[in-house]
PATOR-637407 format. One record per atom (N, C-alpha, C, O): residue in one letter; z, y, x. Coordinates in pm, whole numbers, plus 50000, padded with zeros to 5 digits. Example, Ala and Ser with C-alpha at 12.3 -4.5 7.8 and 13.67 -1.06 7.14 Angstrom:
2
A507804943151319A507804955051230A507804967051320A508464966851424S507084977551285S507144989451367S507875000351290S508045011451341
//
This chain:
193
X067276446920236X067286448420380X068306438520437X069446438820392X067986429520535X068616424020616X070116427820657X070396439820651X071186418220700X072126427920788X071316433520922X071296445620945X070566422921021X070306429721135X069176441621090X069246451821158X068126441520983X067156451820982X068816467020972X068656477621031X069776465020915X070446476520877X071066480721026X071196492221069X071436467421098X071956468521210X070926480421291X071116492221318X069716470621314X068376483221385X068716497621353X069056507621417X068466494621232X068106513021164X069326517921163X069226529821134X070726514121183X071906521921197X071686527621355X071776539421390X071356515721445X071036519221615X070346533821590X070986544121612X069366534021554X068206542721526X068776554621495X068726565321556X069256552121406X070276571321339X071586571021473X071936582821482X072016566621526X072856563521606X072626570021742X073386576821811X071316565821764X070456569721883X070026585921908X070196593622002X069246587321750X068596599721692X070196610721701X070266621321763X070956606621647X071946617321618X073136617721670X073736628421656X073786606921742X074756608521770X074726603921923X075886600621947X074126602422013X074066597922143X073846607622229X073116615722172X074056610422318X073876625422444X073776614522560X074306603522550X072906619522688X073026613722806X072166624822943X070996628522957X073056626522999X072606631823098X072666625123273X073446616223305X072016629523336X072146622323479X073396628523551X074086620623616X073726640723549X074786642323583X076206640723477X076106647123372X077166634823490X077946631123436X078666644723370X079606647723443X078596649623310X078816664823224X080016661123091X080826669523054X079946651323050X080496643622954X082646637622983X083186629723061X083006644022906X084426642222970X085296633022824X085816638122725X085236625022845X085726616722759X087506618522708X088226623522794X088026615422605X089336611922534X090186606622634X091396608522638X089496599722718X090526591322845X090656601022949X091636599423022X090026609322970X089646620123092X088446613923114X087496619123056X088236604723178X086816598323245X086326610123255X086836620523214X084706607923341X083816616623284X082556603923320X082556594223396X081596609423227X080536596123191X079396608823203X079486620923226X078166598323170X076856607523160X076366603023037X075176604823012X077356595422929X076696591622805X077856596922712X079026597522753X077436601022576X078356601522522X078246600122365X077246603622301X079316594922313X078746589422151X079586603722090X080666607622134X078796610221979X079626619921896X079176614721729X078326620321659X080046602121689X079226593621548X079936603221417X080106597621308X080266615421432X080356624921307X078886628121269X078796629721147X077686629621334X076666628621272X076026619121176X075296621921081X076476605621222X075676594521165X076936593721077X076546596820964X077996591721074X079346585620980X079256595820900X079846594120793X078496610020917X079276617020763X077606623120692X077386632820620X076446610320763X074956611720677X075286604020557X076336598120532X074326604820494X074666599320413X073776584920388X073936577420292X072956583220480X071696573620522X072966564620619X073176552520616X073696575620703X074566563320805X075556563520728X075816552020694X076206570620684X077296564620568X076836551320514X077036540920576X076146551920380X075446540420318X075536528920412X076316519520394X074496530220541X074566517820635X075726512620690X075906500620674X076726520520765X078076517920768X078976506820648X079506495720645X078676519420553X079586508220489X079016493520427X079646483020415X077876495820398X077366483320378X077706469620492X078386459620468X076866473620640X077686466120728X079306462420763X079656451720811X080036471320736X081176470920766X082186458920655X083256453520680X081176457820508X081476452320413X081116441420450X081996433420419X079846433520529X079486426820504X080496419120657X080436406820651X081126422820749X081916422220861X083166417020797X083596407620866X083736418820719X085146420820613X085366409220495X086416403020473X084276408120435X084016406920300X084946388920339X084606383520234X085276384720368X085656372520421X087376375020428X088306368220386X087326389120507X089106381520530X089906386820405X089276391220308X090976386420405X092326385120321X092846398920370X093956400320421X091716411520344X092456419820370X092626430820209X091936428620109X093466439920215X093536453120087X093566467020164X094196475920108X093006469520273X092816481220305X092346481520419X092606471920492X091356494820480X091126497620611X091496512020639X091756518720539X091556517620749X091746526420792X092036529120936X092156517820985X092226537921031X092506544021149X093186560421138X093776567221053X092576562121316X092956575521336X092456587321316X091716589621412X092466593921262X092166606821154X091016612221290X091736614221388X090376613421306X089016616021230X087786604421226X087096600421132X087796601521341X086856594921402X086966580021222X085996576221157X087766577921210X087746565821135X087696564920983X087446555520907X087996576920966X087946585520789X086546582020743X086526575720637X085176585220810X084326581720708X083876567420716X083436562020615X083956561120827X083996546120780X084566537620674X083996529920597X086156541620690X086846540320612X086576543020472X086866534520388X086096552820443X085746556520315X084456553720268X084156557220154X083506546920352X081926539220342X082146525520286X081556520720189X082936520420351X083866508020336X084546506120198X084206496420131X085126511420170X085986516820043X085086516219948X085186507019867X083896526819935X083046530119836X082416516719833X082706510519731X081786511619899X080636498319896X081576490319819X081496487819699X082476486719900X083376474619837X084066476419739X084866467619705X083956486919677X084226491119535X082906485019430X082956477619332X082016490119483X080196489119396X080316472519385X080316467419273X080436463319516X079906450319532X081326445519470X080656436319425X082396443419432X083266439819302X084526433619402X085326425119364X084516440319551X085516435219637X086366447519707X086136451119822X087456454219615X087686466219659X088626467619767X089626460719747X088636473419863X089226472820012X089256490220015X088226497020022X090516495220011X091256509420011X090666513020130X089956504720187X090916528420196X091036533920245X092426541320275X093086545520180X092926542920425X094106551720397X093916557520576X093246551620661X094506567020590X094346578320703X095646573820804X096786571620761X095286573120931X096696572321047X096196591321067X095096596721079X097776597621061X097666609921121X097766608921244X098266598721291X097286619421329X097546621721476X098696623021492X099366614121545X099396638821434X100646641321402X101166641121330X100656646121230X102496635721315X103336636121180X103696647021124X104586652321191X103316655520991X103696667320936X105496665920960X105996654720967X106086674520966X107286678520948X107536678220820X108616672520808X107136681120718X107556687720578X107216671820479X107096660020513X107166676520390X106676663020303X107696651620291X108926652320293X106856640120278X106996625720297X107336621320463X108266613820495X106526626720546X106726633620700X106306614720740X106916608220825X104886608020636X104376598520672X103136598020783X102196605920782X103266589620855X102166591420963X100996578120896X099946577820958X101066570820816X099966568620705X100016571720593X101066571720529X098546576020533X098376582520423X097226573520304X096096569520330X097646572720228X096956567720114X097616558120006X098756560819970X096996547519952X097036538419859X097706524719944X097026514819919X098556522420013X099156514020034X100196512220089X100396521920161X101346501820100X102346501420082X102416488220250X101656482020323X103726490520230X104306478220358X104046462920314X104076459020197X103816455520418X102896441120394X101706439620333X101336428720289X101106449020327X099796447320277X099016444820399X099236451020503X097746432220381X096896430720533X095756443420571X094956448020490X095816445120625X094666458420670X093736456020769X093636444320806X093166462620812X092436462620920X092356474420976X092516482920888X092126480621108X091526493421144X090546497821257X090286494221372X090146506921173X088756512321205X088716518721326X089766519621389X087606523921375X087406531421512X086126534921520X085296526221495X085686548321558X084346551521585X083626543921713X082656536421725X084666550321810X084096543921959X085366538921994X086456542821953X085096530022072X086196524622165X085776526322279X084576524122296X086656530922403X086076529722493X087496526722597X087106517622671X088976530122636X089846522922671X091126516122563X092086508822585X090496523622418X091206518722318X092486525522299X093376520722228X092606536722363X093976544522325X094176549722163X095196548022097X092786557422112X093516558721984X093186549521882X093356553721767X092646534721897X093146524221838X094186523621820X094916527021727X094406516321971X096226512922004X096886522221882X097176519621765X096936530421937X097896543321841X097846539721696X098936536821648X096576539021599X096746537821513X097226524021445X097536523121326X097246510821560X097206493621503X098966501521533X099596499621430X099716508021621X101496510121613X101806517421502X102786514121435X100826530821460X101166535421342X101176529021216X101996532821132X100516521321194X100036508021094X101176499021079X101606497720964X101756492621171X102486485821208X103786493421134X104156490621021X104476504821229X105326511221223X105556513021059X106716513621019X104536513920972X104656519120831X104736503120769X104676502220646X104836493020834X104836478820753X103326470520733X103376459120688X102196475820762X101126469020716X101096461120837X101526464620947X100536450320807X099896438320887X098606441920920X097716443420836X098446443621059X097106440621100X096386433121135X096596427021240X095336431021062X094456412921073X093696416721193X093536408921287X093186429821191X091436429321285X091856442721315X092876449121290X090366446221398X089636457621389X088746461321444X088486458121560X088016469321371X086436471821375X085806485621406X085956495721337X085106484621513X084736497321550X082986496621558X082166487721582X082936507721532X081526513421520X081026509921657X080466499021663X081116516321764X080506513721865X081326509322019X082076516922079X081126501622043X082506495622168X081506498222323X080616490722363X082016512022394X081356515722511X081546505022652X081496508822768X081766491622608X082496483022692X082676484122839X082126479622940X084306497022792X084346497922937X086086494222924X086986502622932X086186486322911X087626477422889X088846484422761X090076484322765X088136488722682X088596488222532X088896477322477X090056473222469X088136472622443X088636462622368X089426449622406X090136444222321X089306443922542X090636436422602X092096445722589X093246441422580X091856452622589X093096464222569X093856465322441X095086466222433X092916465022328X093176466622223X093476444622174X094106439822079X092856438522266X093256422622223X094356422622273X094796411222254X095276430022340X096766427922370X097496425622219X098266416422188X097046436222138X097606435922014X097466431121888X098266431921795X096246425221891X095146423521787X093786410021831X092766413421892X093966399621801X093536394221843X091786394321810X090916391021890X091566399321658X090036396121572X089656415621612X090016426121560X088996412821697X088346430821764X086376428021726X085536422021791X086286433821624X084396434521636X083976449921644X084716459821646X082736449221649X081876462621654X080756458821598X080406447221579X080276467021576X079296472921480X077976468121583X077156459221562X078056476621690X077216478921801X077756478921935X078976478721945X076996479122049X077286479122166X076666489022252X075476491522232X077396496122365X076846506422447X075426499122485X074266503322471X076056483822551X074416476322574X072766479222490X071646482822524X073586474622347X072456475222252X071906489322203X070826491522149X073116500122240X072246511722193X070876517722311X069836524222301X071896508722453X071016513522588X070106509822580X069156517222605X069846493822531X068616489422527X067396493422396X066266490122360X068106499222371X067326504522211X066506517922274X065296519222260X067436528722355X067046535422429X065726533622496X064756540522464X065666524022592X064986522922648X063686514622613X062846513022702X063486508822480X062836505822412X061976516022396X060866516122451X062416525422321X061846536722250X061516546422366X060526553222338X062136549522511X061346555122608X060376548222662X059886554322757X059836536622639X058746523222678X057646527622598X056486527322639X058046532622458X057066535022355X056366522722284X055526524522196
//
């Protein structure tokens, strides 16, 4: 399969399972906003059809830079992260996974990243949706804060509603997977018949 045929058929499970839209704006977003669309990608990120596709794409997005790990903010970015991880384990280019917490446990290590890597290592981080880029941001300072270098970052779906200029304050290499555009127009494809 193609990257773009995987691209399609990720839209597709994307569309099918994780997209809501109503005419009245009912939808109250992470920022407050309130929208009449809304992405919820725990359906497609923890299938195992959009798993597979994820990480395959996400590998094939990556597979180029000079990085040893990906990761974000605990939830939204965990199964990418770990799609990512697994593929690029199989295809002989292994790229970690590691978790930004929301909150820092008290007890423990009392680390606000979690996993297999250490300070100066290059990373990248993940994101389900972007949409003003706040819990990016959060996780490229938590990243930071623990010593890793951040090269990029890559989000599943970018609702381009000034996320990602937001997130280029800090980070200059910002991709996505997909676009609110392309899922709209996919939409409306499939209501055309």
């Amino acid at each position: 399969m193609t990257l773009e045929a995987k691209r399609q058929r990720l839209g597709e499970i994307i569309l099918a399972r994780s997209f809501k839209y109503s005419d009245n704006p009912p939808f109250t977003l992470a920022s407050g906003k309130q929208s009449n669309y809304y992405f919820n990608c725990k359906p497609t990120t923890l299938d195992p059809e959009g798993m597979n596709l994820i990480g395959e794409i996400v590998f094939d997005m990556v597979k180029d830079l000079n990085i040893t790990a990906a990761g974000g903010l605990t939830l939204g970015a965990d199964p990418i992260a770990n799609a990512l991880a697994v593929i690029s384990y199989q295809k002989g280019k292994p790229v970690k996974s590691f978790i930004v917490r929301k909150d820092v446990k008290a007890h423990g290590t009392k680390s606000a990243v979690e996993g297999n890597v250490s300070a100066g290592e290059k990373v990248i981080v993940i994101d389900d949706v972007i949409t003003t880029g706040g819990s990016t941001i959060t996780a490229i300072e938590q990243a930071r804060a623990a010593g890793l270098i951040v090269e990029g970052v890559i989000t599943l779906i970018d609702r381009e509603e000034g996320g990602r200029e937001n997130i280029q304050k800090l980070v200059d290499d910002v991709r996505s997977v997909l676009t609110r555009t392309e899922i709209m127009d996919l939409r409306a494809q499939k209501q055309a018949g």
